[in-house]
N, C-alpha and C positions, 0 to 999 in steps of 0.2 A: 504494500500500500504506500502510495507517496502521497507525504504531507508538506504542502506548498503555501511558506510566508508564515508561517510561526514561529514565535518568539523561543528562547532556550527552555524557561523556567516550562512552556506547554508541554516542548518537544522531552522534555523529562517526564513527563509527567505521563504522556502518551507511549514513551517507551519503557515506563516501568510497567504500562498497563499491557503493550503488545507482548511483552514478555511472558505475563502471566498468561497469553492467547494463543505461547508459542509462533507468534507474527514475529515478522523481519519489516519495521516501518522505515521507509525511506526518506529524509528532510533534507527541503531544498529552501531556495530563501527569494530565489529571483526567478522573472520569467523565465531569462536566457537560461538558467540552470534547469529548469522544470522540463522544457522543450528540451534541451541535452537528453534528459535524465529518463524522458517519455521515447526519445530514439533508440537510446542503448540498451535499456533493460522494459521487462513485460509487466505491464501493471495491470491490476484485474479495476483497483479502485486508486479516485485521485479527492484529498479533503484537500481543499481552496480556502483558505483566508483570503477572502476579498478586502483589499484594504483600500484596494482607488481604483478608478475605469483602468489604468492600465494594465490589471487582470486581468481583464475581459479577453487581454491576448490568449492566455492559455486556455481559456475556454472556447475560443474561437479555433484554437490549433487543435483541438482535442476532437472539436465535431468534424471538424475538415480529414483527419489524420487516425483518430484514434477513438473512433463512432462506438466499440464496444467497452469503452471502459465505461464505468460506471461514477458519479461523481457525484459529493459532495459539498456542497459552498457553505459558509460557514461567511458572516457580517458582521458589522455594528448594526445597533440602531440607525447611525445615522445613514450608512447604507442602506441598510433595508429601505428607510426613506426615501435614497435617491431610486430606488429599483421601482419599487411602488410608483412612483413618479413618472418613470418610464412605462411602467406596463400597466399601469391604470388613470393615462393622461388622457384626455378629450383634442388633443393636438396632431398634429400631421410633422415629421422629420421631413427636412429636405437636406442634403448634403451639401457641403461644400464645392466649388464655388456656387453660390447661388448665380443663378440663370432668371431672369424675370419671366419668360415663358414657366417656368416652374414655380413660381411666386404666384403668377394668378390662378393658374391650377390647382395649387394649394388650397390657395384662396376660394 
């Protein structure tokens, strides 16, 4: 199992408990490490510490690359707030650069 962007005192705490489950937990700390770490070895599960959108890379690398593993995300508050935000907005995304033909269509 790989555990992605937690702190020492968690990763202690989670390996004294994978121990008692006879598990072998893998911790990693950054994207670039996770995507390494998903290349080289076979993971069945991945727990995410979401801590800022730029997580969202490894979950974006995980559906594209590695559709069977099973995952985890794991938030603050204040995340869960941004998420919620996204996925229970009454708004329309448009991408960068805005286009004004896609501005009134929005619209």
């Amino acid at each position: 199992m790989l555990f992605i962007g937690f702190d020492s005192p968690k990763c202690d705490e989670i390996r004294d408990y994978a121990e008692q489950l006879s598990a072998a937990p893998f911790f990693v700390s950054s994207t670039d490490q996770a995507i390494r770490a998903l290349d080289e070895h076979r993971f069945i599960s991945v727990v995410l510490n979401m801590q800022k959108l730029s997580d969202a890379a490894i979950l974006r690398y995980i559906n594209i690359h590695k559709p069977e593993i099973k995952v985890l995300i794991t938030t603050s508050e204040e995340f869960d707030n941004i998420i919620n935000v996204f996925s229970n907005g009454h708004f329309k995304v448009v991408k960068n650069p805005l286009r004004l033909g896609e501005l009134e269509e929005a619209m």
